[in-house]
N, C-alpha and C positions, 0 to 999 in steps of 0.2 A: 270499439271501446270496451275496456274491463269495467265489468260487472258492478264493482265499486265506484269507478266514477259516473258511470251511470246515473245510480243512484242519488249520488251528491248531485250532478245536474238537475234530476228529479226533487229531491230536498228544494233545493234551490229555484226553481223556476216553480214550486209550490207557495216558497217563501213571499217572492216579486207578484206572486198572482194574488194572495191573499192580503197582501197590503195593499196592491193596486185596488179592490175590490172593495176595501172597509174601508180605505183611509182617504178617496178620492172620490165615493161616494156615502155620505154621508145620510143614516136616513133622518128624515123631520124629528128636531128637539130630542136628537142625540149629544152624548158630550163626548167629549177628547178620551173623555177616560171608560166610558163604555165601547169607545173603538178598539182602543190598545187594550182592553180585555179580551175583545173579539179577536185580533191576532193571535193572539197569547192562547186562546183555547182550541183555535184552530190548529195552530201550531202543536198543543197535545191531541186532538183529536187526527192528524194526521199520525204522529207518531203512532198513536193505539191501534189505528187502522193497517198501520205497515206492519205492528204484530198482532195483525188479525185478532185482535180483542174486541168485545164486543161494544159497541158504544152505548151506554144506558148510562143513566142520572147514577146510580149506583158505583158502575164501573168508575164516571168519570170523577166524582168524588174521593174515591179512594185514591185518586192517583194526583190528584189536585189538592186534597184535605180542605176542598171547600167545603159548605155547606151546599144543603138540597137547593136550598132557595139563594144563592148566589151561583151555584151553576144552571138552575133552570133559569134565572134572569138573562143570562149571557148565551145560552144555546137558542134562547126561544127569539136571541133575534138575527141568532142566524140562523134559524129557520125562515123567521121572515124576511133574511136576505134570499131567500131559497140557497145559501151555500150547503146546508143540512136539508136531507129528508127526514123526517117523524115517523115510526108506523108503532102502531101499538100491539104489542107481543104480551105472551103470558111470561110474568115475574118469575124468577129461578123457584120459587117455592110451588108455582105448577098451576097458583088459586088464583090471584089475584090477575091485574095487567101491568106492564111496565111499557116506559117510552123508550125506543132502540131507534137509531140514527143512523146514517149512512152520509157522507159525503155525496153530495147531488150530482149526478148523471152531469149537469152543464157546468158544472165548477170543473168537472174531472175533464171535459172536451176542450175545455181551456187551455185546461193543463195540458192536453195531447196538443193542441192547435202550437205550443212552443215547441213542438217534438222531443218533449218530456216526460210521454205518457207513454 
C-alpha cells in the first residue's frame, strides 16, 4: 500500500479508537460535552504528534486559542483516561517546569492491534 493511504487508514483507525474509548466509556459524573471535548483534543493532540511537536499546555494552546484552564481541564482527564502520559520537563525558558504529554504506550498498542500502527 502507498504511503498515503497508509496513513489515512492510520488517521482513521486513530479516529474509531478514540471515540470507541471516550464515548463508550464514560467516566463517573462526566457530561456529553466533556466527551466530545475529549475527542476534539485528542484529535489535535494526534495531529501535533504526527508533526512531532511538542505537546505542553503552551503548545497546545496556541494551536487551540483556548485558555490554560480549559485546556488543562480537558487533557487532565485524559490523563486520567491514561490515553495521555504527564511528565514534568523544564519550561522553554530553562527556569521553571512545564507539563509535556505523550500519547500512552496502550492507546498506541491499540492502535497497532487494528494493524494501523
Amino acid at each position: 500500500m502507498t504511503r498515503a493511504i497508509t496513513t489515512q487508514w492510520r488517521n482513521l483507525a486513530f479516529s474509531g479508537l478514540i471515540l470507541h474509548e471516550i464515548l463508550d466509556h464514560p467516566l463517573e459524573d462526566e457530561t456529553p460535552q466533556a466527551r466530545l471535548k475529549q475527542v476534539g483534543m485528542m484529535t489535535v493532540l494526534y495531529s501535533m504528534n504526527q508533526a512531532h511537536q511538542k505537546l505542553t499546555l503552551s503548545s497546545i494552546m496556541e494551536i487551540t486559542a483556548l485558555t490554560r484552564s480549559g485546556v488543562k481541564e480537558t487533557v487532565d482527564l485524559l490523563v486520567k483516561r491514561g490515553m495521555l502520559d504527564e511528565t514534568i520537563v523544564k519550561n522553554s525558558m530553562g527556569r521553571g517546569t512545564a507539563r509535556q504529554f505523550e500519547i500512552s504506550e496502550a492507546l498506541l498498542e491499540k492502535l497497532s492491534s487494528f494493524g494501523a500502527g
